[in-house]
MIBATI-798142 format. One record per residue (C-alpha): residue number from 1; residue in one letter; x, y, z. Coordinates in steps of 0.02 Angstrom, whole numbers, plus 32768, in hexadecimal, padded with zeros to 4 digits. Each point is the difference from the previous one (the first is absolute). Example, Ala and Ser with C-alpha at 12.3 -4.5 7.8 and 13.67 -1.06 7.14 Angstrom:
<1; 'A'; <8267; 7F1F; 8186>>;
<2; 'S'; <8045; 80AC; 7FDF>>;
//
This chain:
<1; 'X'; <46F0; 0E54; 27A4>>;
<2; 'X'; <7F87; 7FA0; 7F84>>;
<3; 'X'; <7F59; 8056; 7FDE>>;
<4; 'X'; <7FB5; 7F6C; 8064>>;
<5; 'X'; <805E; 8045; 8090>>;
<6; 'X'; <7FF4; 80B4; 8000>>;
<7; 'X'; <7F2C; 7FBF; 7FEB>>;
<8; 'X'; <8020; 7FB0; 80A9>>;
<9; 'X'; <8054; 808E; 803F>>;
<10; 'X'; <7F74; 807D; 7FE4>>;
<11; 'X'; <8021; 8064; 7F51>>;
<12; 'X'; <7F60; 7F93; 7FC0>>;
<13; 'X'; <7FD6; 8095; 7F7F>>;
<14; 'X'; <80A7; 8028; 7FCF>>;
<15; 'X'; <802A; 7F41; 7FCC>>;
<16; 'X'; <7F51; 8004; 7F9F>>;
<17; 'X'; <8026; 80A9; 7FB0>>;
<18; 'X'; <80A9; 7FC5; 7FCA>>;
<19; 'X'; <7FC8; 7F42; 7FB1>>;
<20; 'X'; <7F8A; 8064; 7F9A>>;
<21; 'X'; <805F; 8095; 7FC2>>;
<22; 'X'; <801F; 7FF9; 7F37>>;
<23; 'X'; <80B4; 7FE5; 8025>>;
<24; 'X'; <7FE2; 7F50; 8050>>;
<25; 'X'; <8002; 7F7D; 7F77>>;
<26; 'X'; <7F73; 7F9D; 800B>>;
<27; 'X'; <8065; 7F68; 7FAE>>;
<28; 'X'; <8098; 7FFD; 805E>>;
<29; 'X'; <8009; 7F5F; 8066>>;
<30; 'X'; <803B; 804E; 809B>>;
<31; 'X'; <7F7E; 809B; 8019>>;
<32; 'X'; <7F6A; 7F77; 7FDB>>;
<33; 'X'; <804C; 7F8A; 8098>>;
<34; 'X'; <8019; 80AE; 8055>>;
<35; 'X'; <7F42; 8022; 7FD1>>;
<36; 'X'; <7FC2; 7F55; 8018>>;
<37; 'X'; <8036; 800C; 80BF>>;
<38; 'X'; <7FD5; 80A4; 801B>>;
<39; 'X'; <7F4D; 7FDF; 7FD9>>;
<40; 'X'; <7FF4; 7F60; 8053>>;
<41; 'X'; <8023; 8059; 809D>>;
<42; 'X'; <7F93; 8087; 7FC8>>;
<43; 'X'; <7F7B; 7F7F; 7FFD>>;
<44; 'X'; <8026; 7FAC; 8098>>;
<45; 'X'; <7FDA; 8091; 8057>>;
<46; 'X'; <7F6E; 802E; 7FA0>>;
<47; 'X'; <7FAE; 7F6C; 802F>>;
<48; 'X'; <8017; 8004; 80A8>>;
<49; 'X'; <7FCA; 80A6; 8003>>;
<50; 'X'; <7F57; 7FCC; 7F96>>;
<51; 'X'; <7FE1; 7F6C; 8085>>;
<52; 'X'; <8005; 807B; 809A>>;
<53; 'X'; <7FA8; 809C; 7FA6>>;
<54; 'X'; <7F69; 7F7C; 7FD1>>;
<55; 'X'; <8008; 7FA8; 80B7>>;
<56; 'X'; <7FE4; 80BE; 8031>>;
<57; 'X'; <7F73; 8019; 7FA4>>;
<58; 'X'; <7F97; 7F60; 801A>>;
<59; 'X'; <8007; 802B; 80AF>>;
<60; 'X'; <7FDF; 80C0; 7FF5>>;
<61; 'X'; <7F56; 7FD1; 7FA8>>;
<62; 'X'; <8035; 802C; 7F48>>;
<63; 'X'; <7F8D; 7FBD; 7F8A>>;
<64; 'X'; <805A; 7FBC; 7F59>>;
<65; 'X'; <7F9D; 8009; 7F61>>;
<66; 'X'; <8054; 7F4E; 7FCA>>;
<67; 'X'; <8030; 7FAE; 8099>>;
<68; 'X'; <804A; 7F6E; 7FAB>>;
<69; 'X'; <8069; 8077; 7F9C>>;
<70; 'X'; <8042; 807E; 807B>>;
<71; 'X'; <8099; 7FA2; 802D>>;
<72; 'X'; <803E; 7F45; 7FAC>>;
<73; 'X'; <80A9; 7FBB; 7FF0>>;
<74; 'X'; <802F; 7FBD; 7F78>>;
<75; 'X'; <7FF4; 7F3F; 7FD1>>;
<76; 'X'; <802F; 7F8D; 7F6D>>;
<77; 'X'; <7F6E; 800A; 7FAA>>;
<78; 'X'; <8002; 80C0; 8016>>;
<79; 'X'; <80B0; 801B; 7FD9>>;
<80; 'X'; <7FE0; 7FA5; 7F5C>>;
<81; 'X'; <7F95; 809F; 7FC8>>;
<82; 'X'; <80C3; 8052; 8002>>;
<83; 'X'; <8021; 7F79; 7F6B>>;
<84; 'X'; <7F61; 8042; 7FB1>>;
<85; 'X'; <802C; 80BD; 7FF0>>;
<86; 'X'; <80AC; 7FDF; 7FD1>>;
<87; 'X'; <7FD1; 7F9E; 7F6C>>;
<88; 'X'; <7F6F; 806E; 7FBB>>;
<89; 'X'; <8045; 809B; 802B>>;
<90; 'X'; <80C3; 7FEB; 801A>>;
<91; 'X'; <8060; 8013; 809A>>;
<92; 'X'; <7FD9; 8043; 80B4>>;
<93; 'X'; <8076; 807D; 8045>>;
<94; 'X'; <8078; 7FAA; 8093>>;
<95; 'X'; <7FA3; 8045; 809A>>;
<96; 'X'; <7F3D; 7FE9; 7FA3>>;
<97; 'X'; <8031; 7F4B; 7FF5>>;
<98; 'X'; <803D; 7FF1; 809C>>;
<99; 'X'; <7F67; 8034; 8040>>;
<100; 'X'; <7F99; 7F98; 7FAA>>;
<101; 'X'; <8061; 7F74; 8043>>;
<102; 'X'; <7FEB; 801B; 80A1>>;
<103; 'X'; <7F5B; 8077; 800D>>;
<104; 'X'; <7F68; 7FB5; 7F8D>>;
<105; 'X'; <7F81; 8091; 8035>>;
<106; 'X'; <7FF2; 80A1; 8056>>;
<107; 'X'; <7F4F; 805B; 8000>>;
<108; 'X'; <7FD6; 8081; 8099>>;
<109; 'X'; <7F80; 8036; 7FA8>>;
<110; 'X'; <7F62; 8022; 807E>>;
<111; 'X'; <7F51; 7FC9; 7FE8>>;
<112; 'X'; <7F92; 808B; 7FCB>>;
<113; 'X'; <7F7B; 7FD2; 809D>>;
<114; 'X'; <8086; 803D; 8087>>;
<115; 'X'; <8045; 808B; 7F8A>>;
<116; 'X'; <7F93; 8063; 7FB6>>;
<117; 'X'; <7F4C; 7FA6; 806D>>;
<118; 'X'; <8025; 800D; 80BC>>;
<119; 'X'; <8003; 80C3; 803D>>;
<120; 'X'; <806D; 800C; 808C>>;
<121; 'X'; <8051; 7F6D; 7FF3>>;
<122; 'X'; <80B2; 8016; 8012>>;
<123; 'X'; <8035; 7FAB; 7F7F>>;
<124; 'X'; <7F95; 8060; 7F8D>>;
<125; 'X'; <8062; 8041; 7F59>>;
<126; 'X'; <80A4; 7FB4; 8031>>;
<127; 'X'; <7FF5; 7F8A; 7F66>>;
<128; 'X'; <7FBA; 8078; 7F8E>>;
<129; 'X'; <80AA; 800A; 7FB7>>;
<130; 'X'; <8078; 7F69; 8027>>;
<131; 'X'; <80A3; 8000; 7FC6>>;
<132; 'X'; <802E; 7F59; 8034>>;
<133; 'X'; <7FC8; 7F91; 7F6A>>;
<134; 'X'; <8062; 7F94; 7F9D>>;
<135; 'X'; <7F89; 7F78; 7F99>>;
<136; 'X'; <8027; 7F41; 7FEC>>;
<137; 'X'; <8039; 7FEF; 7F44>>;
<138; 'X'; <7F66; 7FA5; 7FCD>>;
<139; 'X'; <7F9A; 8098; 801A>>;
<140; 'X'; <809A; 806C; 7FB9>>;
<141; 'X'; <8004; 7FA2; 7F66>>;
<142; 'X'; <7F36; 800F; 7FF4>>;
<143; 'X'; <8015; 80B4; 8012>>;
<144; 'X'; <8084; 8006; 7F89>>;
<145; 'X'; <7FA9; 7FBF; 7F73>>;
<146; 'X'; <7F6E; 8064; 8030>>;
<147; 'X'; <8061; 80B0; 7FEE>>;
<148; 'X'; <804C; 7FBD; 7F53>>;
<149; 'X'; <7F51; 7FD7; 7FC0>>;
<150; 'X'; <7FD9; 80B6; 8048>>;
<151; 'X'; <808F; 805A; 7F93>>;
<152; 'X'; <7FC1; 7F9A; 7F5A>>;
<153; 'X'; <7F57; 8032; 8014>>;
<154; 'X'; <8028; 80B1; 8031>>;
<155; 'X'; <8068; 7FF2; 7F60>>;
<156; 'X'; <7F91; 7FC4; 7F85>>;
<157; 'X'; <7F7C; 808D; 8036>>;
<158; 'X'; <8078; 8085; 8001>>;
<159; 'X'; <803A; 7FC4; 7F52>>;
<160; 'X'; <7F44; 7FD3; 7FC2>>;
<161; 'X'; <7FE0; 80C6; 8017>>;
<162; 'X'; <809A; 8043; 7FBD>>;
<163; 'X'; <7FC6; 7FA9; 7F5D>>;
<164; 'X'; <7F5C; 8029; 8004>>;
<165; 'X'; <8039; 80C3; 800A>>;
<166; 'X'; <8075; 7FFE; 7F8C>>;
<167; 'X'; <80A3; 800D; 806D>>;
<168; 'X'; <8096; 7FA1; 8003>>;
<169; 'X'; <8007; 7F61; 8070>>;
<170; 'X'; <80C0; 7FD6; 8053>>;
<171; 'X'; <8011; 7F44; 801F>>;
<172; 'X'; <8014; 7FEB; 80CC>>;
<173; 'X'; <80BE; 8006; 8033>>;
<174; 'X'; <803C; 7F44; 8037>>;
<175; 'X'; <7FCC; 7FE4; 80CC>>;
<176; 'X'; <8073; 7FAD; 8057>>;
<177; 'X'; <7FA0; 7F71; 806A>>;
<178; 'X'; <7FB1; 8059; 80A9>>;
<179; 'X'; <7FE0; 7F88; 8084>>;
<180; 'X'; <7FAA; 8075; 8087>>;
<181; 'X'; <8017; 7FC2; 80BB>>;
<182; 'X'; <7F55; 8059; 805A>>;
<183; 'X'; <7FEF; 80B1; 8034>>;
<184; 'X'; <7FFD; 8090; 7FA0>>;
<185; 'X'; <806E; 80A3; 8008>>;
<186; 'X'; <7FB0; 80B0; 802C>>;
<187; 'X'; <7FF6; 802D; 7F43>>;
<188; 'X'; <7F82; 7F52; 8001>>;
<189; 'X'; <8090; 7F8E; 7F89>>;
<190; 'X'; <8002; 7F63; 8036>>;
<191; 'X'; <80A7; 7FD3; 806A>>;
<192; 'X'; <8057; 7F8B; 7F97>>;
<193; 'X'; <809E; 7FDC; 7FA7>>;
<194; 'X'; <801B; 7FDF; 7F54>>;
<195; 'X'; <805E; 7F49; 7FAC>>;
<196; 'X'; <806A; 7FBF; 7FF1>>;
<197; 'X'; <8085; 805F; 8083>>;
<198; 'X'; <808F; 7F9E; 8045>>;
<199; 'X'; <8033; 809D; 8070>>;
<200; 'X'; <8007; 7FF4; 80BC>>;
<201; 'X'; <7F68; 805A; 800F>>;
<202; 'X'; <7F6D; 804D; 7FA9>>;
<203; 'X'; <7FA4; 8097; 7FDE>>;
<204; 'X'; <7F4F; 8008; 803C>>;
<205; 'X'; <7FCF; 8097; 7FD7>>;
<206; 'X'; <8028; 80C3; 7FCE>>;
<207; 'X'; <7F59; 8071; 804E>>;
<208; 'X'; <806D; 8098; 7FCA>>;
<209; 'X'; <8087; 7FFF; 8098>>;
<210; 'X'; <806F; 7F7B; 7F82>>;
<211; 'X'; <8010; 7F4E; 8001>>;
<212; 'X'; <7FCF; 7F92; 80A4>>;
<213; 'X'; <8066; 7F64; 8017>>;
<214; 'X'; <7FAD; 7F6B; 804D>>;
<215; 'X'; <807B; 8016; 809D>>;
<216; 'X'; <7FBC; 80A0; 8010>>;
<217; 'X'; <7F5B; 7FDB; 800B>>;
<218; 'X'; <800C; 7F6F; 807F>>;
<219; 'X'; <806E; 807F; 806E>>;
<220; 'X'; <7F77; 8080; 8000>>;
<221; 'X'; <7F5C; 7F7C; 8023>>;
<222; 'X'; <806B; 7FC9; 8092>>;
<223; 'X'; <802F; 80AF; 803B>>;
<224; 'X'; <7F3F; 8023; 8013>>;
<225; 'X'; <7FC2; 7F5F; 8030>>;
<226; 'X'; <7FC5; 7FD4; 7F4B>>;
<227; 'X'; <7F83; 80A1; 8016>>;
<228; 'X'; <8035; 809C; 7FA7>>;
<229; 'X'; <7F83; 8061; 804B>>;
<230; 'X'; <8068; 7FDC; 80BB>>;
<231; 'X'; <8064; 8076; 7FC7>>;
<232; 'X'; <7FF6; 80C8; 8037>>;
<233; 'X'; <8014; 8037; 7F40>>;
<234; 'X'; <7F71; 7FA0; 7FD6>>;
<235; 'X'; <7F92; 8033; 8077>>;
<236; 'X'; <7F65; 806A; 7FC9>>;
<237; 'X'; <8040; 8005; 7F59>>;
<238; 'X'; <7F96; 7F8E; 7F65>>;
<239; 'X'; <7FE4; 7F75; 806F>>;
<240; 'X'; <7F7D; 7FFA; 806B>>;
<241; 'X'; <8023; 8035; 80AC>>;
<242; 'X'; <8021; 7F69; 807D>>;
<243; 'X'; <7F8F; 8000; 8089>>;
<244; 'X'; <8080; 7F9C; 8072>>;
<245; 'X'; <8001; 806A; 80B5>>;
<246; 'X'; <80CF; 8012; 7FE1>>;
<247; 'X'; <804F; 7FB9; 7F69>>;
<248; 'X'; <80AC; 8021; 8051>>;
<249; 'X'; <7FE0; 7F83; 808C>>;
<250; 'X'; <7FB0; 7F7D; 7F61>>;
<251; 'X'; <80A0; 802C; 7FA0>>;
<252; 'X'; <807B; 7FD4; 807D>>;
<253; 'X'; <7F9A; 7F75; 8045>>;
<254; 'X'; <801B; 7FBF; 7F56>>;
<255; 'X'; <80B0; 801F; 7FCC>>;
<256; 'X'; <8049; 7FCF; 809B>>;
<257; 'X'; <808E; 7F8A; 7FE6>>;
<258; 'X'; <7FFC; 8013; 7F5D>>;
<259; 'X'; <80AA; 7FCB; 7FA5>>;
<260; 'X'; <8046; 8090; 7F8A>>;
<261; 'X'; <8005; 7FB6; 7F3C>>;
//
């Protein structure tokens, strides 16, 4: 069976785990066409799982922070941004790209009057921490030249001092580009993936637990209805504690139907 298949057939994770592994060359002709239509299923399926999770939403009452954000498909003018990256900071991995074709925005961010304003509301805290997020690559790009501006100025300090006392200053270590995508890992990095990287995927992010694959981290949004805190090891830890009446009911009123990536 072709990964594409065995997708289709339910060992979602396993085909992802197995395009990404070091063993799986990342040139060869047949595991990128492999790659390529594993993720545009992947994506598929993402996006029709996006489209009911934010029709679910709107009519529970959920109040996004950037309504025109929280869920766009992509367009030509928006898939042109892909162009952008790829030429200022080299190539997207296969499934990023794909999703950028397809998927211009995702932001379930929640405004900060129904979050953190409106005791008792049941709603309150469920955004304080949203994991679905995934920036158009306008903003990315801003952001990305605002974290390498960031690094230089945290350099020249750090080096300015160093002098001043007498110690030896190291010149930085060459950064590869980092375009970050929105959201930020619990260790507060930025979830991002650094340029060029013609693999099938990307790494978002290491908090300590090792490296998170974008696949992964669509997989677990989805699994919790793009709120980590829906989920029982979350609850009553450092989040805030939802004041929803029965986050089990909100969870599976929110994941049902939900295709497995």
């Amino acid at each position: 069976m072709s990964a594409l298949d065995r997708y289709v057939a339910g060992e979602c994770e396993a085909v992802w785990s197995e395009l990404v592994a070091p063993r799986a060359s990342s040139e060869d002709e047949d595991t990128r066409a492999e790659a390529q239509a594993v993720a545009n299923e992947t994506v598929d399926r993402a996006r029709r799982n996006l489209q009911l999770l934010h029709e679910r939403l709107l009519r529970l009452g959920y109040d996004f922070a950037r309504p025109n954000l929280a869920f766009v498909e992509a367009n030509d003018r928006t898939r042109r941004h892909i162009d952008e990256v790829e030429r200022r900071l080299g190539g997207l991995p296969i499934l990023i790209r794909t999703w950028y074709e397809r998927i211009a925005s995702v932001d379930f961010s929640q405004s900060r009057r129904q979050c953190c304003e409106m005791p008792g509301h049941p709603f309150g805290n469920l955004g304080w921490y949203p994991h679905m997020m995934y920036l158009p690559l306008d903003e990315c790009l801003e952001r990305s030249s605002q974290l390498k501006h960031q690094y230089e100025e945290w350099y020249r300090t750090t080096h300015d001092f160093m002098q001043r006392e007498g110690l030896e200053a190291t010149p930085p270590s060459e950064r590869k580009p980092f375009l970050p995508i929105g959201g930020y890992a619990s260790n507060c990095e930025p979830k991002g993936v650094e340029l060029p990287n013609p693999a099938p995927d990307g790494v978002l992010f290491d908090d300590g637990g090792g490296p998170v694959y974008f696949n992964q981290d669509i997989r677990e949004g989805f699994r919790f209805g793009g709120f980590p805190q829906l989920a029982p090891r979350m609850r009553n830890k450092w989040v805030p504690e939802l004041r929803h009446p029965d986050p089990g009911e909100l969870l599976s009123a929110l994941t049902e139907g939900m295709l497995p990536l």
